[in-house]
Rosetta silent file (secondary structure, phi, psi, omega in degrees, C-alpha in Angstrom):
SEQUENCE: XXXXXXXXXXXXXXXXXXXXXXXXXXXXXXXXXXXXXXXXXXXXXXXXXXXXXXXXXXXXXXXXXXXXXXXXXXXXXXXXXXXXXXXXXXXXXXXXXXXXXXXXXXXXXXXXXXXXXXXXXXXXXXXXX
SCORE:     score description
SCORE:     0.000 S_00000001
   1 L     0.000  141.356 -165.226    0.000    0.000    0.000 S_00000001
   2 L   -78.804  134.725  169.934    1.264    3.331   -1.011 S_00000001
   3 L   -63.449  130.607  159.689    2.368    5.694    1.860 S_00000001
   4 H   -18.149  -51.798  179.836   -0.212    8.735    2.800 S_00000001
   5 H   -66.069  -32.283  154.515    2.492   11.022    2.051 S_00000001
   6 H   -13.579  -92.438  172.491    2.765    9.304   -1.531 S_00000001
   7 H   -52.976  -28.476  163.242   -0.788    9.886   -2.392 S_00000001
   8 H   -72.027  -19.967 -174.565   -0.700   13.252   -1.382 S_00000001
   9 H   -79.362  -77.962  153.783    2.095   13.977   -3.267 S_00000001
  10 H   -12.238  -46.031  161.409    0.860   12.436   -6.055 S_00000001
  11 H   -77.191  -49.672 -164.505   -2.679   14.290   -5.809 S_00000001
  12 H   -80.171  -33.770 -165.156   -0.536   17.787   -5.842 S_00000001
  13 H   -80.142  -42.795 -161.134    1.649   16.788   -8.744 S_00000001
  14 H   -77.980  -49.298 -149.486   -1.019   14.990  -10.751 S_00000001
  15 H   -96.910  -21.816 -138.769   -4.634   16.573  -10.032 S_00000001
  16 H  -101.223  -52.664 -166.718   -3.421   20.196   -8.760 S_00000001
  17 L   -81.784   33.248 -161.787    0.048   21.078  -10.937 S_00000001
  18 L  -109.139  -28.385 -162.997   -2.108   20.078  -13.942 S_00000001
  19 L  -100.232  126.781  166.032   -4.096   23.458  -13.943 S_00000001
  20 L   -24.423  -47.303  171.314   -2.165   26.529  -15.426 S_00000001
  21 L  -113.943   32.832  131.254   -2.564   28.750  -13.018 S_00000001
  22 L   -63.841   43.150 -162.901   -1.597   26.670  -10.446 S_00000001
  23 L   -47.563  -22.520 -157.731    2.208   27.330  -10.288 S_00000001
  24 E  -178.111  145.571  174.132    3.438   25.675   -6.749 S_00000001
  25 E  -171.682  150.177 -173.179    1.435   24.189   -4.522 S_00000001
  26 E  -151.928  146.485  145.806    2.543   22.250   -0.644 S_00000001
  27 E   -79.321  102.976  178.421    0.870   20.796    2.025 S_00000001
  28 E  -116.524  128.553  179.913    2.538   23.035    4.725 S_00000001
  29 E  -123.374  153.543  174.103    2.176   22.608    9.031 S_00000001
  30 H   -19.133  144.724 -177.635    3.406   24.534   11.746 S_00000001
  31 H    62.268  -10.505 -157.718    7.270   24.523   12.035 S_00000001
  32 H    38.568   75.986  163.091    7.096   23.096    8.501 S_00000001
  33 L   -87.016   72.399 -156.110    7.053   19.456    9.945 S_00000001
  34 L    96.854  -11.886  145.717    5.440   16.711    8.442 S_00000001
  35 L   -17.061  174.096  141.159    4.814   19.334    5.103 S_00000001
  36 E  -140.850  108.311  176.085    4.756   17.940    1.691 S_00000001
  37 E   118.671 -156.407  -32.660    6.466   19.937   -1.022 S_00000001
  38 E   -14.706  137.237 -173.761    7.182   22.780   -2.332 S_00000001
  39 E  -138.533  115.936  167.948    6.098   20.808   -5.592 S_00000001
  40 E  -123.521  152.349  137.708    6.908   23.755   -8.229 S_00000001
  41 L   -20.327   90.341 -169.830    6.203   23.968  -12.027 S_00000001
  42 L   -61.738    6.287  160.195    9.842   23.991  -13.200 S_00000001
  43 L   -84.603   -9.203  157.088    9.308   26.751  -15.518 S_00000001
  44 L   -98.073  -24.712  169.921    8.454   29.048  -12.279 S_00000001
  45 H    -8.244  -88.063 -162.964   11.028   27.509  -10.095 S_00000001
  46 H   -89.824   10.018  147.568   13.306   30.350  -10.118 S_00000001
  47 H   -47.243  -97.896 -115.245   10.318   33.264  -10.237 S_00000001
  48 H   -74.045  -45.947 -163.958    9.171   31.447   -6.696 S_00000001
  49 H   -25.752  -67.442  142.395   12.012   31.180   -5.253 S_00000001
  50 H   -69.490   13.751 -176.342   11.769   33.911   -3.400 S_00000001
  51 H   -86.103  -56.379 -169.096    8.086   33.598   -2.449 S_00000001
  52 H   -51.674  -48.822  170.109    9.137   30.108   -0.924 S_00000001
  53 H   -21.162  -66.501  178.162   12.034   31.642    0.818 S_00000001
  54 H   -45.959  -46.248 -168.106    9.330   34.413    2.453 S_00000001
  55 H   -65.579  -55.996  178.272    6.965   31.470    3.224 S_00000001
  56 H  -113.505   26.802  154.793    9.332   29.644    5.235 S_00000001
  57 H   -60.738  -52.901 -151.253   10.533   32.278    6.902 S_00000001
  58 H  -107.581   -6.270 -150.992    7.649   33.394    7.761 S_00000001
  59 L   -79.477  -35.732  161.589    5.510   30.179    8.229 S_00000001
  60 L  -105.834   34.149  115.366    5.040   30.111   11.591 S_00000001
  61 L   -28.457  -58.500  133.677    3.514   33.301   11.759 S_00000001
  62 L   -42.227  -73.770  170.633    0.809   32.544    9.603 S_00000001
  63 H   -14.696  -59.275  170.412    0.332   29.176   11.809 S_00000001
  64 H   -56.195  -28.365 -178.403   -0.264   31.742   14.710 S_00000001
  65 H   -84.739  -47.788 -176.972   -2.965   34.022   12.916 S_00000001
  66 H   -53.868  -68.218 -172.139   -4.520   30.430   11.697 S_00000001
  67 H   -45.743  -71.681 -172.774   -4.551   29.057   15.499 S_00000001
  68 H   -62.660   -1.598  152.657   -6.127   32.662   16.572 S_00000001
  69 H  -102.086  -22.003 -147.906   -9.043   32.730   13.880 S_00000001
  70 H   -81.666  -19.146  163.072   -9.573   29.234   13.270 S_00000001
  71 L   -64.759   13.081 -141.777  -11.930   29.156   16.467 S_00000001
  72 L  -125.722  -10.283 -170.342  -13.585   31.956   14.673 S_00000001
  73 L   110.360  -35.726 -162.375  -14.113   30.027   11.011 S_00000001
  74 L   -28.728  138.904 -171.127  -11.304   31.065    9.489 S_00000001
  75 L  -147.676  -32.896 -162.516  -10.861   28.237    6.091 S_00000001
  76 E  -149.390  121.061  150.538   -8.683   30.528    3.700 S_00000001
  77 E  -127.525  145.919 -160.078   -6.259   33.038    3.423 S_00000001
  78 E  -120.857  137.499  166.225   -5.439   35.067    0.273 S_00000001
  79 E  -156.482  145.644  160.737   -2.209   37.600    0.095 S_00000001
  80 E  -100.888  161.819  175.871   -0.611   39.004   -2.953 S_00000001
  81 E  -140.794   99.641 -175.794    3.307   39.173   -3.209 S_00000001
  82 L    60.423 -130.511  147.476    3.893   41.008   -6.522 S_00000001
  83 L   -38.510  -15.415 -165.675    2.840   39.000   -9.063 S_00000001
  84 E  -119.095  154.115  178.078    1.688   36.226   -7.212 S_00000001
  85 E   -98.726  159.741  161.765   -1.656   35.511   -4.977 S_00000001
  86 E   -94.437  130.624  129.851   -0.556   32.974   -1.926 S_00000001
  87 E  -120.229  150.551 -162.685   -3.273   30.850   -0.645 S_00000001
  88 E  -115.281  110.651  164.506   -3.855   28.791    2.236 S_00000001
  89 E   -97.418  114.859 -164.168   -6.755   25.974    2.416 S_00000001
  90 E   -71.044  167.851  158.836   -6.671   25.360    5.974 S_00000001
  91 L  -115.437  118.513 -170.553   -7.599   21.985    7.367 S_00000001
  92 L   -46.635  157.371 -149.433   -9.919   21.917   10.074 S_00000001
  93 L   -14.911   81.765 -173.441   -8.548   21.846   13.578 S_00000001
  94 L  -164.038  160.356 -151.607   -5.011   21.049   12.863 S_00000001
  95 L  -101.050   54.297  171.765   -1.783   23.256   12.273 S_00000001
  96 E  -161.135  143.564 -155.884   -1.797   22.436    8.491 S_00000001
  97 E  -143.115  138.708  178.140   -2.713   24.078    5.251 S_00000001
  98 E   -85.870  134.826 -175.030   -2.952   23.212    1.431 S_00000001
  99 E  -145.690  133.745  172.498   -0.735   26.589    0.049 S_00000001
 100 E  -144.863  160.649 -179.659   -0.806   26.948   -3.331 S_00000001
 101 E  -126.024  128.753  170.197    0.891   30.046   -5.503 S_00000001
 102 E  -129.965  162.656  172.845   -0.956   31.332   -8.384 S_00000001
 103 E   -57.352  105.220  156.911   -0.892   34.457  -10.782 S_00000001
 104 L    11.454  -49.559 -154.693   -2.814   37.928   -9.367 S_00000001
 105 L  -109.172   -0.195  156.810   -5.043   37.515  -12.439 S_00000001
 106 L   -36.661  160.733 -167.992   -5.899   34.008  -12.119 S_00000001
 107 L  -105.480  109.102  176.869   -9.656   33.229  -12.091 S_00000001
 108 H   -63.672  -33.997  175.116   -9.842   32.444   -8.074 S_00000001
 109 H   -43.581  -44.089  178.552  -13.471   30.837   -8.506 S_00000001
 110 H   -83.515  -51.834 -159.842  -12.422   27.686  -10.411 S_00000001
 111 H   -76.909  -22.610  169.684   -9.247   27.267   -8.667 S_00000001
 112 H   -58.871  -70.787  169.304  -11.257   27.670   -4.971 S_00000001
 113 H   -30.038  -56.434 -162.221  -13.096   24.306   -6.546 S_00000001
 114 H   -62.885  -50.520  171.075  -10.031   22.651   -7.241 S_00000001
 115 H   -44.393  -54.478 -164.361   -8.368   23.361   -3.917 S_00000001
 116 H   -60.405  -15.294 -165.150  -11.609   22.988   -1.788 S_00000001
 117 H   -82.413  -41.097  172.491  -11.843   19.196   -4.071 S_00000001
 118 H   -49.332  -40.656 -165.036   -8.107   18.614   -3.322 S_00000001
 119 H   -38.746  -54.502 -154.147   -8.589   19.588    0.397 S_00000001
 120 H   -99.402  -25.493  159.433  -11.124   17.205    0.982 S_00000001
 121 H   -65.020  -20.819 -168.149   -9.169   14.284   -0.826 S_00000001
 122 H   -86.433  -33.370 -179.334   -6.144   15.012    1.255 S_00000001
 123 H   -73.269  -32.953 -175.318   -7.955   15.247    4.658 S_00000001
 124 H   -79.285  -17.411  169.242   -9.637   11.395    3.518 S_00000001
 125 H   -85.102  -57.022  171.021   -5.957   10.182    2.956 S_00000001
 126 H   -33.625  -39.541 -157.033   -4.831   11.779    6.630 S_00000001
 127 H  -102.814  -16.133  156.849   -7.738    9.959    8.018 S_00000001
 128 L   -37.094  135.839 -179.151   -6.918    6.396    6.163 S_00000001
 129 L  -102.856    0.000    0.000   -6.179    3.640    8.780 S_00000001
């Protein structure tokens, strides 16, 4: 049987880096522990670079803002960094987030589907016994 981390990895490369304006995309948790990824689009690799840099810099920061809304609803956060939008599909009550980097002018409405479909495949692979 294929390891969880496998299949998730596999789900980001296969169902997620598939869509254009998908560019990067990680399963990232607190401390970045138990992550999966960066998984980047080698033709953005070194555009990102410094987003990723920023990210995991900066990562438990975000973690902290997550912890202090997430009693509150909190499911997504959106930031731009130049060119790029950041988003976070949180996973309910747990220090971990689907982060994916897309273009400013991407159309967020289809890609909010794709994430929210990924989300919910990735939390039914965490939860495999």
């Amino acid at each position: 049987m294929e390891s969880r981390k496998n299949l998730i990895e596999t789900l980001l490369r296969d169902d997620l880096l598939r869509l254009e304006d998908i560019h990067a995309v990680m399963v990232a948790a607190k401390n970045l522990e138990g992550g999966i990824g960066p998984i980047v689009q080698p033709e953005y690799d070194s555009q990102l670079r410094g987003i990723w840099d920023a990210l995991e810099k900066t990562m438990n920061e975000f973690f902290r803002v997550i912890e202090h809304y997430s009693a509150y609803g909190l499911d997504k956060i959106y930031f731009e960094l130049g060119e790029y939008d950041v988003i976070f599909f949180i996973f309910p009550d747990t220090d971990t987030a689907l982060v994916a980097i897309v273009p400013a002018l991407a159309n967020r409405g289809l890609l909010e589907v794709e994430l929210e479909n990924a989300r919910r495949r990735i939390l039914d692979i965490m939860n495999m016994e």
